[in-house]
PASEBA-1860 file (N, C-alpha, C; in nm, 3 decimals):
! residues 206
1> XXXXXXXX> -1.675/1.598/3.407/-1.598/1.507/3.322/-1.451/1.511/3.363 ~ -1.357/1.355/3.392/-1.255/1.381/3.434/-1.187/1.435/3.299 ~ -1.009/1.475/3.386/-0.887/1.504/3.239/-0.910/1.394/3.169 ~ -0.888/1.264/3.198/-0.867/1.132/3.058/-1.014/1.140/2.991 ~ -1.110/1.131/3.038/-1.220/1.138/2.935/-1.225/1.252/2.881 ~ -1.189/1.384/2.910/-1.173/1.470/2.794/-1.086/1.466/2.750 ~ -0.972/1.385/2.763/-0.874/1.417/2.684/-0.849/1.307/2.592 ~ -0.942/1.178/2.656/-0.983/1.050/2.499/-1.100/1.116/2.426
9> XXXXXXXX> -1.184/1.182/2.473/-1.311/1.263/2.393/-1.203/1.336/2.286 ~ -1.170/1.415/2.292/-1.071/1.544/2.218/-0.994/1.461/2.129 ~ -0.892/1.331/2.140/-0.854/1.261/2.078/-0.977/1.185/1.962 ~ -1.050/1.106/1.997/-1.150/1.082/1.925/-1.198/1.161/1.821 ~ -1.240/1.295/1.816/-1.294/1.396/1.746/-1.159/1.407/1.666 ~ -1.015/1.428/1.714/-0.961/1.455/1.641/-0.910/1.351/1.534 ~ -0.972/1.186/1.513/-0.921/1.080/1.484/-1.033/1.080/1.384 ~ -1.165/1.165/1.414/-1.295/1.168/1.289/-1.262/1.253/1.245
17> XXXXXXXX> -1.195/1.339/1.289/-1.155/1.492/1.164/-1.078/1.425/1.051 ~ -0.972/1.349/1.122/-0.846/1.332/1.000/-0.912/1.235/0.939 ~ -0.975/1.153/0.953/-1.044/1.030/0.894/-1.127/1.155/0.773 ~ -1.220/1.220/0.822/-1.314/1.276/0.692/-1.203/1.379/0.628 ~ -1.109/1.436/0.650/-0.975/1.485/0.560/-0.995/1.450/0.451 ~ -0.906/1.253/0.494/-0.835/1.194/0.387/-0.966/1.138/0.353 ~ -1.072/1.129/0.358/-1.197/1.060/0.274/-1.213/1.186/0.178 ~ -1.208/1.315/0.210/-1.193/1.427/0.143/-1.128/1.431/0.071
25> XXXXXXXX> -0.980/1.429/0.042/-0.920/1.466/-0.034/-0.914/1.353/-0.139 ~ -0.927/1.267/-0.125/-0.958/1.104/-0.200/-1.055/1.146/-0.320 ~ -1.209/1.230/-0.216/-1.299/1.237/-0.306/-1.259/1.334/-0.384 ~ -1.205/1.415/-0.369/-1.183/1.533/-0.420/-1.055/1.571/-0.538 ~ -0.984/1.463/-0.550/-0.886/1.418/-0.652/-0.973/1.305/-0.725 ~ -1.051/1.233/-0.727/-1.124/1.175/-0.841/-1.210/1.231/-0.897 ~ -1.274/1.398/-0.880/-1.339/1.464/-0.911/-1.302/1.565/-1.015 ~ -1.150/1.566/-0.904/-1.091/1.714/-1.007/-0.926/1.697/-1.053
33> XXXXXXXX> -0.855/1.602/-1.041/-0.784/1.559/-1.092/-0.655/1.636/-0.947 ~ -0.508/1.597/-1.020/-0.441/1.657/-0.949/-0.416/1.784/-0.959 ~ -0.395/1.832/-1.055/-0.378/1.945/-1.130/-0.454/2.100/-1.018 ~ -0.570/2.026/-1.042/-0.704/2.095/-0.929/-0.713/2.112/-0.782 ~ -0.631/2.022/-0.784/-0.628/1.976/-0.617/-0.620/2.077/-0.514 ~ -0.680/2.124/-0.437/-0.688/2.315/-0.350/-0.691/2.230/-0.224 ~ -0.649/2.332/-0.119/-0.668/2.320/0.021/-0.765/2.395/0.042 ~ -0.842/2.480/-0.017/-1.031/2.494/-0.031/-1.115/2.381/-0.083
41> XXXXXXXX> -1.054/2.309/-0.175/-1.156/2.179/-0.220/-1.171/2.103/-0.089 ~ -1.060/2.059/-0.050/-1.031/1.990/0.079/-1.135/2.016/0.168 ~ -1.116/2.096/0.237/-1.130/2.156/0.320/-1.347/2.193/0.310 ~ -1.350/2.204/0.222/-1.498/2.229/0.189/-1.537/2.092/0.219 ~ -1.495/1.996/0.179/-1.569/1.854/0.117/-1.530/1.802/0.261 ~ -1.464/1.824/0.349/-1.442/1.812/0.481/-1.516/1.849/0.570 ~ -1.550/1.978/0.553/-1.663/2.076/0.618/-1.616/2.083/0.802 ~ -1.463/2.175/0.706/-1.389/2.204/0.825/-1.298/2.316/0.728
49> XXXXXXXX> -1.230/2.397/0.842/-1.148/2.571/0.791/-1.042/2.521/0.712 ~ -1.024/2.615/0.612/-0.859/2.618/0.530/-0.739/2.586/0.637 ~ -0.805/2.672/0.739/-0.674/2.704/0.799/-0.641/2.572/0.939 ~ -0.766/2.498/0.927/-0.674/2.371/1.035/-0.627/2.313/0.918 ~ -0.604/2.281/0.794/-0.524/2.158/0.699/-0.405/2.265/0.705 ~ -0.372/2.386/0.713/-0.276/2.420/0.702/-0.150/2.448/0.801 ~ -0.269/2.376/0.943/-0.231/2.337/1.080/-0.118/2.247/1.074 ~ -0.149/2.149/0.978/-0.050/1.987/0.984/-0.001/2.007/0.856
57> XXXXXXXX> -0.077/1.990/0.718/0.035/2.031/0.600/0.056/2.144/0.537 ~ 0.111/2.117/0.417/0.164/2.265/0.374/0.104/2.268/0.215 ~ 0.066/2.127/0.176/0.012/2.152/0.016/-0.099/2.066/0.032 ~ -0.153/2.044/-0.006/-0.245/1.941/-0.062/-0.234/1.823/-0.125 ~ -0.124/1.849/-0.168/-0.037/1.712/-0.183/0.043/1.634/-0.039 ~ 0.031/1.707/-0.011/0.107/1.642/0.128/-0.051/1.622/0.197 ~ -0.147/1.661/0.223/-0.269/1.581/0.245/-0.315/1.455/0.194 ~ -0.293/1.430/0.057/-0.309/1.316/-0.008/-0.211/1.189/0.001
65> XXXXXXXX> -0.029/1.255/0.030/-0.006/1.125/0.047/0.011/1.103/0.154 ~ -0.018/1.158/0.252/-0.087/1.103/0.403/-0.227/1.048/0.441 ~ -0.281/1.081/0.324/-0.432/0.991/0.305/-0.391/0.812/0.250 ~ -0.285/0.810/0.153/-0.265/0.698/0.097/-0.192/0.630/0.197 ~ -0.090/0.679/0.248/-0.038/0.599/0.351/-0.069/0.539/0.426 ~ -0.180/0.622/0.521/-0.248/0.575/0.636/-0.355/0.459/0.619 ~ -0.354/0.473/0.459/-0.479/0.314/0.420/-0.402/0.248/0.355 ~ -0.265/0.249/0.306/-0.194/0.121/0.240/-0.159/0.043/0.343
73> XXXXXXXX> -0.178/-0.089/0.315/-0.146/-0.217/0.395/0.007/-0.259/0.369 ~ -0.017/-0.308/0.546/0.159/-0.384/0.533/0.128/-0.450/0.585 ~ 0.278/-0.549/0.529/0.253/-0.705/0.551/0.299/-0.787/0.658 ~ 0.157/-0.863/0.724/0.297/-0.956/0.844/0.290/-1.097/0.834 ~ 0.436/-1.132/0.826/0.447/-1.289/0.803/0.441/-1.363/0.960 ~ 0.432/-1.458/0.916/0.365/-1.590/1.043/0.501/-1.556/1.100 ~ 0.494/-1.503/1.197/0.628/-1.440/1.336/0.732/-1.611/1.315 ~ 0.687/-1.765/1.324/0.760/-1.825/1.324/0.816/-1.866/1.206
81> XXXXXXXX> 0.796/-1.827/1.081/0.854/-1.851/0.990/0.793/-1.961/0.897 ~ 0.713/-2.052/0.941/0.631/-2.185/0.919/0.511/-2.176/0.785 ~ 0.514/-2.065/0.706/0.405/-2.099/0.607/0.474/-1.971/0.494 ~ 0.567/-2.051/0.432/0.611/-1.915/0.320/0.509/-1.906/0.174 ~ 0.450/-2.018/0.176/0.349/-2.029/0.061/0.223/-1.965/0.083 ~ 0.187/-1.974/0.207/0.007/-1.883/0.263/0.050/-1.754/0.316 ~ 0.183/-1.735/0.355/0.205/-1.580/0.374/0.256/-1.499/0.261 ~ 0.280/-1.534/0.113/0.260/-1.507/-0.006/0.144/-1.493/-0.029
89> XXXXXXXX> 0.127/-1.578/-0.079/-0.039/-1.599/-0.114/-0.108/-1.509/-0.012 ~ -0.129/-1.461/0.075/-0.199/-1.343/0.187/-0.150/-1.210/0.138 ~ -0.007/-1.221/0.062/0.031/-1.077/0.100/-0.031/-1.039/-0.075 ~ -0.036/-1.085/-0.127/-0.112/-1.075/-0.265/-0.261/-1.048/-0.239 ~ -0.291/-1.148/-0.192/-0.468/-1.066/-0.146/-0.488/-0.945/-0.074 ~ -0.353/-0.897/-0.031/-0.367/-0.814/-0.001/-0.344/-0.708/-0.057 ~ -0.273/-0.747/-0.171/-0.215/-0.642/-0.282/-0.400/-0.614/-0.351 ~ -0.481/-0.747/-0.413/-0.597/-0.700/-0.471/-0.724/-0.691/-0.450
97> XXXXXXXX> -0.719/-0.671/-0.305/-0.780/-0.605/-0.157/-0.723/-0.458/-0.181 ~ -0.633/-0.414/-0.164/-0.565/-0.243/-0.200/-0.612/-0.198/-0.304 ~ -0.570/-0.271/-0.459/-0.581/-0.212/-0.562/-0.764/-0.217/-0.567 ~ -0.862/-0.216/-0.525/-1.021/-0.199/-0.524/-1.031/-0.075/-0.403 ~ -0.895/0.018/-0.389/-0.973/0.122/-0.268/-0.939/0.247/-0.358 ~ -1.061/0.350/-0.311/-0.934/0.487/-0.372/-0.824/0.529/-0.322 ~ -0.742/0.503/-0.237/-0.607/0.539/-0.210/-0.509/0.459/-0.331 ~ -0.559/0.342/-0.342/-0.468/0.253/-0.477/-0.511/0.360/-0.625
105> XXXXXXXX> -0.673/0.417/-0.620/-0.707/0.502/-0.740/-0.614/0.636/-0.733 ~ -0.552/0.685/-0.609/-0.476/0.812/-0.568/-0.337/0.810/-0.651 ~ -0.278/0.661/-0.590/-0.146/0.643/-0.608/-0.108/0.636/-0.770 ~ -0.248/0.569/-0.839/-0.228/0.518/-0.982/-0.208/0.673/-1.040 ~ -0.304/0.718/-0.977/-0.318/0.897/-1.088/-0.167/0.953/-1.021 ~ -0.110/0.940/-0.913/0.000/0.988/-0.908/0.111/0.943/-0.998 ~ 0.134/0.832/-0.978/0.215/0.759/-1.104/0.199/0.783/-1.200 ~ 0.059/0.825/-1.285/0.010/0.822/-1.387/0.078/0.984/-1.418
113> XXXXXXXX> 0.089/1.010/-1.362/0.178/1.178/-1.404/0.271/1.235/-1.317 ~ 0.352/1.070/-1.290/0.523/1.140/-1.301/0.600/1.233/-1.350 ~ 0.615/1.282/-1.458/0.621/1.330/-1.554/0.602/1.465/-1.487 ~ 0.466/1.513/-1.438/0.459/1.611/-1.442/0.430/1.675/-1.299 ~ 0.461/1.590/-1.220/0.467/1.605/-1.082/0.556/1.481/-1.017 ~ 0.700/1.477/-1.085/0.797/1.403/-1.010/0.843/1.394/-0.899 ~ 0.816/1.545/-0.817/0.854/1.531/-0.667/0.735/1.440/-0.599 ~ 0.635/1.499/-0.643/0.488/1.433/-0.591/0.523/1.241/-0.605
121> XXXXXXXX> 0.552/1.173/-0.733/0.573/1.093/-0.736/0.653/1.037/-0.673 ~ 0.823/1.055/-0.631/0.935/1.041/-0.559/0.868/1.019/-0.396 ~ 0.814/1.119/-0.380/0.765/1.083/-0.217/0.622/1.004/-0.213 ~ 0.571/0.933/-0.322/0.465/0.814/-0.283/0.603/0.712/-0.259 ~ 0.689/0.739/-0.346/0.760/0.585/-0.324/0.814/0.585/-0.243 ~ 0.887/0.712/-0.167/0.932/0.691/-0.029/0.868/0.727/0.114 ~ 0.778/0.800/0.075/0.683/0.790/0.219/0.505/0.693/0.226 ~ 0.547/0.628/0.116/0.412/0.548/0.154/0.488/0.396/0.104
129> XXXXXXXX> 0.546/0.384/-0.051/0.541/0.228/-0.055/0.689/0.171/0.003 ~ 0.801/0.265/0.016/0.934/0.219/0.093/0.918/0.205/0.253 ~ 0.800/0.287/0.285/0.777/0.309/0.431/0.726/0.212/0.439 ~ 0.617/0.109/0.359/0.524/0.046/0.435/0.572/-0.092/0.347 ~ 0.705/-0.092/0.365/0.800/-0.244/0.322/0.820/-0.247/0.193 ~ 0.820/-0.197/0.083/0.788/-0.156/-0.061/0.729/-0.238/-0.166 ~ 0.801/-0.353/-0.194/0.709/-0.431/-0.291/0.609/-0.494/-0.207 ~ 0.482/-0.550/-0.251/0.419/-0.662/-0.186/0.485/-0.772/-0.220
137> XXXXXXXX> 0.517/-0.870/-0.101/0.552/-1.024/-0.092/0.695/-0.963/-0.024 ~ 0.757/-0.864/-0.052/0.868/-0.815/-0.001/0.901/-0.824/0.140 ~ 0.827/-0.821/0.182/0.850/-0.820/0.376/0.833/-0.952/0.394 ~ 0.757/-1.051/0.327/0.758/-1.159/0.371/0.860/-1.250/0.299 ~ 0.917/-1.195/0.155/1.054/-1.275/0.135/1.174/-1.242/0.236 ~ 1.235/-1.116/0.285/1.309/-1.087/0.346/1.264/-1.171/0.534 ~ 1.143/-1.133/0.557/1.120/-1.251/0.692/1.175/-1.348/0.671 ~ 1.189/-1.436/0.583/1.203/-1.599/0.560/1.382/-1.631/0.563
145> XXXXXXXX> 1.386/-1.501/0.489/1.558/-1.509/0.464/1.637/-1.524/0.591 ~ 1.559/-1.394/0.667/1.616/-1.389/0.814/1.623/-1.452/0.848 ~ 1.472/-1.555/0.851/1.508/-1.680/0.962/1.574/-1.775/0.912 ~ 1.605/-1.819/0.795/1.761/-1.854/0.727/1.675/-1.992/0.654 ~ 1.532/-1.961/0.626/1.438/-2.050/0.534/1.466/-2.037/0.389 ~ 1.545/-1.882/0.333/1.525/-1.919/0.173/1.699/-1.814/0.185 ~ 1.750/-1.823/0.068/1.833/-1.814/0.029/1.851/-1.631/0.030 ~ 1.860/-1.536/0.094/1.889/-1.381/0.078/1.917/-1.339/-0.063
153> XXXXXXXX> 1.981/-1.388/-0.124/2.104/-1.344/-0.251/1.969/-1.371/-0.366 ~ 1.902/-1.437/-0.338/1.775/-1.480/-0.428/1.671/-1.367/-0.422 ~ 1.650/-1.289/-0.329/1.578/-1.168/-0.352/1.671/-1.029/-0.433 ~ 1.619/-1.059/-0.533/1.675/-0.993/-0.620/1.569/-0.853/-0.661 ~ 1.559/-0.794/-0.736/1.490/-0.670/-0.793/1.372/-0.727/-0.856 ~ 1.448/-0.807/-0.972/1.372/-0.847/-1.035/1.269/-0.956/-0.944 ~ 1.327/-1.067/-0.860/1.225/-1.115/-0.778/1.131/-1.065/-0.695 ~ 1.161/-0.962/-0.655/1.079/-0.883/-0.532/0.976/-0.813/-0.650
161> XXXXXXXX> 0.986/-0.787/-0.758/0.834/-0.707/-0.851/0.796/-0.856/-0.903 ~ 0.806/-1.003/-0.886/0.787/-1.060/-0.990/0.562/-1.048/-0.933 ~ 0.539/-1.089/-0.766/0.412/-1.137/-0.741/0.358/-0.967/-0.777 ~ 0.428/-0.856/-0.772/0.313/-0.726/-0.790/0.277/-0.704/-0.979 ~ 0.415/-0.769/-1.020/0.385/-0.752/-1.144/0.281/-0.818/-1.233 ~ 0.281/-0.937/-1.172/0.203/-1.051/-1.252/0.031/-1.003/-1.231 ~ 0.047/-0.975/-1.109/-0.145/-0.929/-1.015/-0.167/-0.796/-1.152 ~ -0.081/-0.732/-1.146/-0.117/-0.585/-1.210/-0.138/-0.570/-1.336
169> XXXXXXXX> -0.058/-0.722/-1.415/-0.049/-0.782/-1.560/-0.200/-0.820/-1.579 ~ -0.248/-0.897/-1.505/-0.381/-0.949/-1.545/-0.510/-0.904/-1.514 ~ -0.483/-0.783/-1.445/-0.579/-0.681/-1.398/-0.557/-0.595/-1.530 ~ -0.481/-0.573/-1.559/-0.469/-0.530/-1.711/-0.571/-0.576/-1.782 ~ -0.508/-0.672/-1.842/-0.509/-0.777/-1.947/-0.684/-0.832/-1.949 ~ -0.729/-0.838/-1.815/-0.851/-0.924/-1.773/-0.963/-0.769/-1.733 ~ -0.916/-0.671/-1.737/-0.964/-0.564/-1.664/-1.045/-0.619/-1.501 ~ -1.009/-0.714/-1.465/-1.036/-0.752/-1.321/-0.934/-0.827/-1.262
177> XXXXXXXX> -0.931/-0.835/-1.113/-0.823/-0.830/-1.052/-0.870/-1.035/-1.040 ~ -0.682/-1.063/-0.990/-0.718/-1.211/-1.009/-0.792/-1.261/-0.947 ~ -0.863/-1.428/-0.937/-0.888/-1.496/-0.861/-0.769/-1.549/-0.741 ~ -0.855/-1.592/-0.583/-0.692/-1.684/-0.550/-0.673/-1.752/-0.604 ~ -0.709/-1.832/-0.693/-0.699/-1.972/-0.756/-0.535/-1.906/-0.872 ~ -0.574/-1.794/-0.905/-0.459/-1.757/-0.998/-0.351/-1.693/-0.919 ~ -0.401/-1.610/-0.801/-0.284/-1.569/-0.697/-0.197/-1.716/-0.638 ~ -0.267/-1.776/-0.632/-0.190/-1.942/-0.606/-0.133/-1.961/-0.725
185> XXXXXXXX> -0.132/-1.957/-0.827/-0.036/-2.003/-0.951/0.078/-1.918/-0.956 ~ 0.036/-1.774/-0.920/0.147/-1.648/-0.905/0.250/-1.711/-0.860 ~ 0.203/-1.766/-0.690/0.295/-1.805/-0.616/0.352/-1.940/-0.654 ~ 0.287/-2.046/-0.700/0.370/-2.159/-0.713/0.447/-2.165/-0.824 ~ 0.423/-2.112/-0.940/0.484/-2.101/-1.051/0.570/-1.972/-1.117 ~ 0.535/-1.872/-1.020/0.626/-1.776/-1.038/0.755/-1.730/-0.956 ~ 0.672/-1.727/-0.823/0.757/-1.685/-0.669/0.870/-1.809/-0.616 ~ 0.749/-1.887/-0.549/0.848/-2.001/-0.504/0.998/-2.013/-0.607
193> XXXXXXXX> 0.951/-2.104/-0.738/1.064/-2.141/-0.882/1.171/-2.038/-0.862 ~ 1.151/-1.886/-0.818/1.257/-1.787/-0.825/1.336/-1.783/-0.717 ~ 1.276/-1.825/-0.619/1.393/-1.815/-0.457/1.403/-1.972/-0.454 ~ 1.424/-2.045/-0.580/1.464/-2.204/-0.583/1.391/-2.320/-0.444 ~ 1.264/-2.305/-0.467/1.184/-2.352/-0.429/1.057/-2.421/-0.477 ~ 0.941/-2.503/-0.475/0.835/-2.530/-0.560/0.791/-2.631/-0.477 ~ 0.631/-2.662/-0.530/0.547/-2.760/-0.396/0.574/-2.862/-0.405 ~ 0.677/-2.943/-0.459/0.746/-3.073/-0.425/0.869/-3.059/-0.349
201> XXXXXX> 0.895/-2.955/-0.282/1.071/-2.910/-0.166/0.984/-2.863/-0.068 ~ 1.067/-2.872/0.043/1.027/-2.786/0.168/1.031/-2.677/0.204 ~ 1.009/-2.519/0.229/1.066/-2.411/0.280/1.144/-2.419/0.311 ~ 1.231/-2.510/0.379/1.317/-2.521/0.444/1.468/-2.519/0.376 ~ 1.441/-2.556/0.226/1.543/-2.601/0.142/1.625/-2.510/0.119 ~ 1.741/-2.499/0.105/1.832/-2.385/0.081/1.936/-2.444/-0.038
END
């Protein structure tokens, strides 16, 4: 066997290890909460040593939010700038495409006890949802701006939570996540109207 095929073999194995990790530790925090969370649970439900997770991290928490990271989605808008209404509307399906995985079930129980694991919380928001563009619709309002399609000064705080808030409102409210038919209303009646836009103007309008 040459060096590159053992050394894509060796890579490979090591790309199914970390893969059954973070399927591990996923399973293994909806089982036993955070509280519980061991680098023996891990590591068992992996059916691999304590001591390779302690190879790469240092808690078990730092296993988990490298499990969430590596499966949260980021967003890419149409490179030419040409569809700000379907690259909304995409980046939302992609928001309730996420919220149906357990890494979205990881992040909720993390949030869900801020409180009592605030550092834990502080670094989902900066090493998984600031890293991977932070709000959804966010990377694709700031694309548009760049290319000098919507107004900058219009992405505001409050605009950039308006499409995650509304998805997360009626997943509430509905205990199921929207239809597109309602992710399309998100966007035409919530998003567009806020960066002074709507489906009678052009993207283009400033």
């Amino acid at each position: 066997m040459t060096k590159a095929r053992t050394e894509a073999r060796t890579r490979r194995r090591g790309g199914e290890l970390l893969r059954s990790i973070h399927a591990a530790v996923l399973a293994e925090l909806a089982e036993v909460g955070l509280g519980r969370l061991t680098m023996e649970g891990i590591a068992r439900r992996a059916g691999t040593a304590k001591t390779s997770l302690y190879r790469r991290w240092a808690s078990p928490h730092d296993v988990l939010l490298d499990a969430i990271h590596d499966e949260h989605p980021e967003e890419a808008a149409s490179p030419a700038a040409d569809d700000l209404r379907g690259d909304l509307l995409r980046a939302l399906q992609q928001l309730v495409a996420w919220m149906q995985t357990p890494t979205a079930a990881a992040a909720a129980a993390i949030v869900a006890e801020r409180k009592r694991y605030p550092e834990l919380a502080a670094a989902l928001y900066e090493r998984v949802f600031d890293a991977r563009g932070g709000r959804f619709t966010l990377t694709v309002l700031r694309h548009y701006a760049a290319h000098g399609q919507i107004d900058a000064r219009r992405i505001t705080p409050v605009v950039a939570d308006i499409g995650e808030a509304l998805v997360l409102k009626h997943a509430l409210d509905a205990d199921a996540p929207p239809s597109d038919e309602q992710l399309a209303a998100i966007v035409d009646e919530a998003i567009l109207p806020a960066i002074g836009l709507g489906l009678d103007r052009p993207v283009t309008a400033r």
